[in-house]
N, C-alpha and C positions, 0 to 999 in steps of 0.2 A: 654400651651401644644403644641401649634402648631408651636412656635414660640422655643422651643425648640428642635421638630421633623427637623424642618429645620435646627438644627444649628446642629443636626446630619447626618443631608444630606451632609451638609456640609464638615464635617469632612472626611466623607465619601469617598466623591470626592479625596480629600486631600491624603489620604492613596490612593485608586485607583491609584492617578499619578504617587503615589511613587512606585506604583505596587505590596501593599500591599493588594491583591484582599483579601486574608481572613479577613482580618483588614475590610477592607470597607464594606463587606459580613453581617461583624458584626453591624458596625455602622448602614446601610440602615436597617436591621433589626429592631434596636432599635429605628429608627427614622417610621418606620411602624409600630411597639408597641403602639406608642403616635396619629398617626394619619395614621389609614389605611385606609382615604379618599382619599389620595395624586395620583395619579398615575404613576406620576416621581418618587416618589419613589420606586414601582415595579420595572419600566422600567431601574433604576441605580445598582440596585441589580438585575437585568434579566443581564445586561452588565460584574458584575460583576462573578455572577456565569458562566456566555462564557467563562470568563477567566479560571476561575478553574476547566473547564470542566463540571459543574455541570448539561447539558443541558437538563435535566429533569427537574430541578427546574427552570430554565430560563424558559423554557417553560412555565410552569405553574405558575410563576411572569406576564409573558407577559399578558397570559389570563387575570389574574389578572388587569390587568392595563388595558387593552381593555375592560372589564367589567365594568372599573368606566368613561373611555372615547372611543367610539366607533372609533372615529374618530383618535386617538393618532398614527400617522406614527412609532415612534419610537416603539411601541407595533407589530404592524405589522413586521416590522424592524428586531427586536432583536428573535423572535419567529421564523422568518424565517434563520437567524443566525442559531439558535441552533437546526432547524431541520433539516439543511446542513449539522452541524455538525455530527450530526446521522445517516447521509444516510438516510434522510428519504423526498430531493426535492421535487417531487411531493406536497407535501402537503404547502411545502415550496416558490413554485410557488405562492400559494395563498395567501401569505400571501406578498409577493415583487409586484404581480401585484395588490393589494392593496394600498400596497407604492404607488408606480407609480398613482394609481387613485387619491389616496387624494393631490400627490405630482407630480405633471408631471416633473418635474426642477429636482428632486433628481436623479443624475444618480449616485450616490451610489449602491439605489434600482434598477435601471434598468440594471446595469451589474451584478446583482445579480442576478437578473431575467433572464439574458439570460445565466450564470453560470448553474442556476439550469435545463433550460428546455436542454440545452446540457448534462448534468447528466443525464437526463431521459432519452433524447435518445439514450446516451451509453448504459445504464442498459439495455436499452430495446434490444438494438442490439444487447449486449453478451447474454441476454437469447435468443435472436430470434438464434442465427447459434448454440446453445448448442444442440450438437449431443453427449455427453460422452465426452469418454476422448481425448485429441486432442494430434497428436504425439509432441514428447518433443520439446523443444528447441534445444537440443543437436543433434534431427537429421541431419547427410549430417553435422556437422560441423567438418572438415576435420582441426586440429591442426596443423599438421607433415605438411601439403600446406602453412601455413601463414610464411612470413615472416619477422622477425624483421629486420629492416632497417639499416645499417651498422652506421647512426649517431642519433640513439637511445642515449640518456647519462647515461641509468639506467643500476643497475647491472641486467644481465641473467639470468632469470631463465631457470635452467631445466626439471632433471624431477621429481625431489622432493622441495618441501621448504628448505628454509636454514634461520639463525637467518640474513648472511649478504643483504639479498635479504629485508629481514622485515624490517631494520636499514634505508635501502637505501630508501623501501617505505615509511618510514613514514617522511622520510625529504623532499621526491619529495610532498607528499600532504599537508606538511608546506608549502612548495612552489610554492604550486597552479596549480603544474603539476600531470599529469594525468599518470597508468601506460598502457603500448603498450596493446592495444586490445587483441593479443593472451594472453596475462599474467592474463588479466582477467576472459579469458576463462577457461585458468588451473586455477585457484586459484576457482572460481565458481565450474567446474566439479570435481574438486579432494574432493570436501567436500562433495560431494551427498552421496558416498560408505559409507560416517564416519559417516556421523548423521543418514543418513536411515536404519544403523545395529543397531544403541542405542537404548535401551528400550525407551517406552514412557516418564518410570521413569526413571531418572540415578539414580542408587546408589553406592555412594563413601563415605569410608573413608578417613579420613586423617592422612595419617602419622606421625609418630613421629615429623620427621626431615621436615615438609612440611606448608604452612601457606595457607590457600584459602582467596582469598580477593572475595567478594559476589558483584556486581554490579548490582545498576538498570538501569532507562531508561536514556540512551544516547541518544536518537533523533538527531543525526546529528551533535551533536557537538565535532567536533575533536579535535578542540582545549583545550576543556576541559578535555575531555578524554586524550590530553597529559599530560598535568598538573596534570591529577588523576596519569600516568605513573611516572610521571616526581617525586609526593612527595610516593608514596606507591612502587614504583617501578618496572619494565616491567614484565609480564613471562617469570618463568625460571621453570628447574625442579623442583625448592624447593618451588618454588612460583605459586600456580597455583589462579587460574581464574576463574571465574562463573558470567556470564553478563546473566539477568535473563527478557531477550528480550526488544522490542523496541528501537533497535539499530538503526531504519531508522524513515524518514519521519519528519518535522518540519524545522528540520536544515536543514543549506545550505551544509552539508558531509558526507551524509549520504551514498554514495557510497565508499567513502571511510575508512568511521568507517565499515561499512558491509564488504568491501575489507580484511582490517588488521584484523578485529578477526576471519575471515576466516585464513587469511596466516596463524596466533597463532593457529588455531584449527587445520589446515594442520598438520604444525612441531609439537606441541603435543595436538595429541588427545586426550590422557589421564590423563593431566594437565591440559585442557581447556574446559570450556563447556558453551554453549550455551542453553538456555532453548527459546523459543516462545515467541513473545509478542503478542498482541491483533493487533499490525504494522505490524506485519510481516503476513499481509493475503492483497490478491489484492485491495478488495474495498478497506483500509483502504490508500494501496499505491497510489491509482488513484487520491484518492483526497485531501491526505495530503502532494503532492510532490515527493514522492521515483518516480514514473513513470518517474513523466518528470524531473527528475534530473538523472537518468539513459539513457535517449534517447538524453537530452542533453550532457553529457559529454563519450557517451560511442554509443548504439542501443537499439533498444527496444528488441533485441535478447535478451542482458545482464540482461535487466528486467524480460525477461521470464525467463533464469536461474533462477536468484535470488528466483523468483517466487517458482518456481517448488524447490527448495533448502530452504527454509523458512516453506514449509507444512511439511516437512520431518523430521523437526529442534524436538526435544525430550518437552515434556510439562511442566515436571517440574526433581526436583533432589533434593534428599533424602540423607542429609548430615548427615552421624554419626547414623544414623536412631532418630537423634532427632531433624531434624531440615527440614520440606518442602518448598523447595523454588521452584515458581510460580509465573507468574507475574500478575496473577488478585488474585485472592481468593477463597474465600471456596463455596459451595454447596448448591442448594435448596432441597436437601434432606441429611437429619442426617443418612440415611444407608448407603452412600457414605463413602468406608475407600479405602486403599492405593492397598489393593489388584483391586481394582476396577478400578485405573489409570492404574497399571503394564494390567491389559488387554483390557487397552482401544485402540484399531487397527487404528493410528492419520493415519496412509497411506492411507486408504478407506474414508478417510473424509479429504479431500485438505484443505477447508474451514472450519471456527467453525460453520457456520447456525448461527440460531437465538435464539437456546436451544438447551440444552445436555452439558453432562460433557465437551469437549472441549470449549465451548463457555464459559460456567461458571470458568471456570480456566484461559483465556484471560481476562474477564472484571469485575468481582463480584467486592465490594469492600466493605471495613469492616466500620459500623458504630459504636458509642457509644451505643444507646437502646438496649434493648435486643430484639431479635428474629431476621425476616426479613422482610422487606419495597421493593419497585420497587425501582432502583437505580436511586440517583440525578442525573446520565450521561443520563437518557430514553433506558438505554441498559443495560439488566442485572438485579443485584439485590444486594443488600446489607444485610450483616447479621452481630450478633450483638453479643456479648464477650459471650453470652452463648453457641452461635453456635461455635465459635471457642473450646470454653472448652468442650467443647462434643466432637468435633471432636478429637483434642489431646488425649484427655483422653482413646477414642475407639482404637486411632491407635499408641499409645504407645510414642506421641510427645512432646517436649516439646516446641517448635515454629512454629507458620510458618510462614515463609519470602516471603514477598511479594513489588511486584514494583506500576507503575499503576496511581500513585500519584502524586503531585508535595508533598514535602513538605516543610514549609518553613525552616527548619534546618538540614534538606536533610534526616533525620530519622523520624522515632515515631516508638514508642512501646506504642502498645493498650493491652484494652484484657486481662488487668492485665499480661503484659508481653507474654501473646502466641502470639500475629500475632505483626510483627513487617514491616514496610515500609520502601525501601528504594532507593532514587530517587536521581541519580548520574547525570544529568544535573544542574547544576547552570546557574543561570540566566535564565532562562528558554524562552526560544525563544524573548529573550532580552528585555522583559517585567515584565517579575516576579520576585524580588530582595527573590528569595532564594538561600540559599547553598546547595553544592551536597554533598552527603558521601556514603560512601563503607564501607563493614564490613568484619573485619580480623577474622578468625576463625583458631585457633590451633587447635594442636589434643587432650587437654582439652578441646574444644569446650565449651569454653568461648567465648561469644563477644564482641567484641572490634570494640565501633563506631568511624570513622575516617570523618570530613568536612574540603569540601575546597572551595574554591570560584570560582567564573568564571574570564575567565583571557582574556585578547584582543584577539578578530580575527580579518581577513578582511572585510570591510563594503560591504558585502554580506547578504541581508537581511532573515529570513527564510524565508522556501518555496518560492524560488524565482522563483522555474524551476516548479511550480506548473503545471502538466500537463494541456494541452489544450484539452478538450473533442472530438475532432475527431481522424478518426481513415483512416492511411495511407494505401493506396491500395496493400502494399508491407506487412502490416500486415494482411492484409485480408486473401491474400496469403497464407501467411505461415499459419494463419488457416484453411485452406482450405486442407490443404501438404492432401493427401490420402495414402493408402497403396492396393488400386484397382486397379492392371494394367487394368482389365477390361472396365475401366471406364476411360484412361491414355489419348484418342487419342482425345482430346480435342484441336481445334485449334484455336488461337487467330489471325484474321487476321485484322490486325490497322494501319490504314495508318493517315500519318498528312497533315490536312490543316492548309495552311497560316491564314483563317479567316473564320467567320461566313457566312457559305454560307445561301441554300434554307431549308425550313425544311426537304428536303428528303437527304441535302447534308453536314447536322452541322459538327462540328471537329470531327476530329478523335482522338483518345490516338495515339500519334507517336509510331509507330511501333519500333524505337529504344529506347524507356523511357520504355514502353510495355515489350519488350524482356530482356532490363536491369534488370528491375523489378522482371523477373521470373529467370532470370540467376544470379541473385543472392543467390535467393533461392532456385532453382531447378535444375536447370544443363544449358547447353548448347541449344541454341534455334538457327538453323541454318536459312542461309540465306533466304529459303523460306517459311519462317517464322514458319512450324514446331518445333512441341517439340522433342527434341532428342528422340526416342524411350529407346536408353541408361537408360534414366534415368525415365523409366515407372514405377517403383517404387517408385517414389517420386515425380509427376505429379500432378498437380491442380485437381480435380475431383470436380464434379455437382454433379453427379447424386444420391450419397448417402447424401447429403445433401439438393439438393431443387427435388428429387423426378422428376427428370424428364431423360430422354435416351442423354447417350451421342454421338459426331457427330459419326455415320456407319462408315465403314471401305471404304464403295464403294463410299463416298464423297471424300475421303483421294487419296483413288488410282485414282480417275478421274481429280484430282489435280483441282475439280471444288470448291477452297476455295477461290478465290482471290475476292470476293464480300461477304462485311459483311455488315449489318443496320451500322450505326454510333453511336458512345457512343460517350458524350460530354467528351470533352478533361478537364485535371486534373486540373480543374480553384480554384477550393476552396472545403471543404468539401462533400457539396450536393454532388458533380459531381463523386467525387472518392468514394463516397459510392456507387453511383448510379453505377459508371464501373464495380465497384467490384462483385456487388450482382444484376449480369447478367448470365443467362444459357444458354448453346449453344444447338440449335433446328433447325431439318432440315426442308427447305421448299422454294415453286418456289420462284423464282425471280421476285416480284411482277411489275417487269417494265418489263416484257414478253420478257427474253432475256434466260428465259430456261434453265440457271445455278442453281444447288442448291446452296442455299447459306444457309446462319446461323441466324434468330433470334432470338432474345433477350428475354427473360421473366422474369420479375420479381419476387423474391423470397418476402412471404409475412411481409418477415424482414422488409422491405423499408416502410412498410404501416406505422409499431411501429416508424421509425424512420424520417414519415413525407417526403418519398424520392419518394414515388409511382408516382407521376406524374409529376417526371424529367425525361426527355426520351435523 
């Protein structure tokens, strides 16, 4: 028996390489059948289910395997894996600084450990300055001021899309070229008006003369996504389009698959559409790559559009009224029907949370059993061909379409034909040997399954531009933007030293890195180091965020600012959090020279983010 188990471990292994995770899924199974002594076996099926997103079950493999070896790194390992996966570090700390205990030498585990505790104290940082809603991205970004460079090589846009403008991008990002900043500007703002009018539900017919090709998760892969162009054919008016989200994040182009079905959604609106995916919400960009593949090849502004253009995006779309397309699944509750999406308000809820119909519609996914279970991902939940046929049957459907998935022959039809999946990456983050397909639907609304395969890119690996967990003093800023003139006459006064003096004399933030900084974002900062008053409506402000009074007017007018405490200069992380999440406070000059000057107080942010006692 046991001598058996292992030659299904074996086999295991074997499909794994070939990246046949549900294959191996299977076999580790059956080799745990015969002997669920083993604990490599857990821990080869905890590996395998990573792959396939399953990290509920990894998780609880892991356990499993720690249960029969306490000691087992790889169990520690893999458990902290898949509770990364989830957004759920913190807990995941524990289990890599256990690595590291039984393992000092595995720096695997130790950059995983400092992965996750830099997780935490982002988390912790965006919830410490969440004061509501913060102004847009789009503020003060002045279009009609940029200009394109006279040896630019792309075609112009102006002030509409054009099909030649589409044509032209999509052979500059075969080519590894980027388009001009302002371009990405309009092509971002011009989408906000179009999706933020759509119902939550779209519903469309399809015409006579008209074909909808249905798309699932693209994750970055552009290249594929030509190739889907290339055999099915581009949009046109007769040909329209439905990408039923996670367009971003994995792959290494995901700015530019987000880019082109933007331009497509531009020139037609109502040939194109766009539904949500479970990627298109922040945490899921932060740490699956979209962040830092937008700040690398573009600003973290571009991120914030995208951001703010992604909650706005419509949740699902109502084809022929017999067909729901969604990119998670159905419901933990059977009294959920369609009138209930059409008034679901997605603009007062940015994010899905943790529960409610928007979260249930980004992640559920469908199982064989009947009823429902906590989801094998530890997010969500899964329901089972009865909940599907109940739900159809209430709301007069005869499918629902859904993404969310790998699969491996880029479709399934579950459910006795109601819920069907369909997952338009091939290859899948150059690990997974599945095929993608899209589904054609006429105005018989009949479907017609189409697979292709993945085809070469550039040896770009995914998520390459994975963001780095700190956070730049120029976006602090801009969180920071206020709408208080009240509060506007804040003055930064920074001067630079050569080098580490006394402790009453550390560096300064150079007064010209300082002024760039805010003049970027804010207006003009003249020579004596004042904020333009100009631009008092778009000023840094303290005081409705860390609660404390901003500098008087009679320090301003006695021009007594040119002595300020010292903030450490912008050396690494620490230090730019530490400049950042500073408040300006009037008080003597403790070296008895009778100027008022300005100290520094700590906002209780810094504590969550281990920053309190950098001075």
């Amino acid at each position: 028996m046991s001598q058996e188990a292992v030659g299904l471990k074996n086999k295991g292994n074997k499909a794994f390489a070939a990246g046949d995770f549900l294959t191996a899924v299977d076999l580790y199974s059956k080799a745990i059948e015969r002997n669920d002594k083993d604990p490599t076996f857990f821990t080869n099926r905890a590996q395998a289910y990573i792959k396939t997103e399953a990290y509920g079950y990894a998780i609880e493999d892991a356990r499993k395997a720690l249960d029969l070896n306490p000691k087992l790194v790889k169990g520690y390992y893999r458990r902290g894996l898949a509770r990364t996966a989830i957004l759920r570090p913190k807990e995941a700390i524990d289990d890599f600084k256990e690595c590291v205990k039984l393992d000092p030498s595995n720096k695997d585990a130790r950059l995983k450990l400092e992965e996750c505790k830099k997780i935490v104290r982002q988390m912790a940082f965006f919830a410490a300055i969440e004061v509501g809603d913060e102004p847009s991205a789009a503020e003060g970004l002045d279009l009609d001021s940029m200009v394109v460079e006279a040896d630019y090589d792309g075609v112009r846009l102006e002030d509409d899309m054009t099909q030649e403008f589409i044509d032209d991008m999509t052979e500059r990002f075969k080519n590894g070229k980027k388009l001009h900043r302002k371009y990405v500007y309009q092509i971002i703002l011009a989408i906000k008006k179009i999706v933020y009018e759509e119902a939550t539900m779209v519903e469309m017919e399809i015409p006579d003369d008209v074909e909808l090709t249905v798309c699932g998760d693209t994750h970055g892969q552009y290249f594929d996504l030509m190739e889907l162009f290339r055999r099915n054919g581009a949009p046109n008016e007769k040909h329209w389009y439905l990408f039923n989200g996670d367009f971003v994040d994995r792959g290494s182009w995901s700015t530019e698959i987000a880019l082109l079905l933007y331009a497509f959604k531009w020139l037609r609106p109502n040939g194109f559409f766009l539904n949500r995916g479970n990627h298109e919400t922040d945490d899921m960009n932060r740490v699956y790559g979209f962040e830092g593949e937008c700040k690398a090849k573009y600003n973290e502004r571009v991120f914030k559009l995208f951001s703010e253009r992604f909650s706005a995006l419509p949740l699902a779309t109502l084809v022929g009224e017999k067909y729901l397309v969604l990119h998670g699944g159905l419901f933990s509750d059977d009294n959920v029907t369609l009138d209930d999406i059409r008034k679901l308000d997605r603009h007062n809820q940015r994010q899905p949370g943790q529960a409610g119909l928007m979260m249930e519609m980004l992640w559920t996914d469908p199982q064989e059993e009947e009823g429902r279970r906590p989801s094998k991902r530890g997010v969500g939940m899964q329901f089972g061909p009865d909940i599907t046929k109940r739900f159809c049957e209430k709301n007069g459907l005869e499918a629902v379409i859904r993404s969310h998935e790998v699969r491996m022959d880029g479709y399934e039809v579950q459910h006795d034909g109601r819920c069907i999946t369909v997952f338009s990456a091939p290859r899948y983050c150059d690990s997974t040997e599945n095929r993608g397909a899209y589904i054609n639907i006429r105005s018989d609304y009949k479907l017609k399954y189409e697979q292709f395969d993945a085809v070469p890119h550039p040896n770009i690996k995914p998520m390459v531009r994975l963001a780095r967990h700190t956070v730049r003093l120029t976006t602090l800023l801009t969180n920071l933007v206020g709408l208080r003139p009240e509060f506007s006459h804040v003055v930064f006064d920074v001067r630079l030293e050569g080098r580490w003096k006394s402790s009453e004399h550390r560096e300064h933030i150079g007064s010209g890195v300082w002024n760039m900084s805010l003049e970027s974002r804010l207006g003009r900062v003249d020579s004596n180091r004042h904020i333009d008053t100009r631009v008092d409506q778009r000023l840094v402000h303290f005081s409705k965020i860390f609660g404390v009074s901003a500098v008087p007017q009679s320090i301003l007018a006695s021009g007594a600012h040119h002595h300020a405490k010292p903030v450490r200069a912008l050396l690494d992380a620490k230090q730019t959090l530490r400049a950042a999440f500073v408040c300006a406070l009037p008080r003597r000059d403790c070296r008895g020279k009778g100027a008022e000057i300005l100290s520094w107080d700590a906002h209780p942010a810094l504590a969550a983010l281990g920053l309190e006692n950098v001075h």
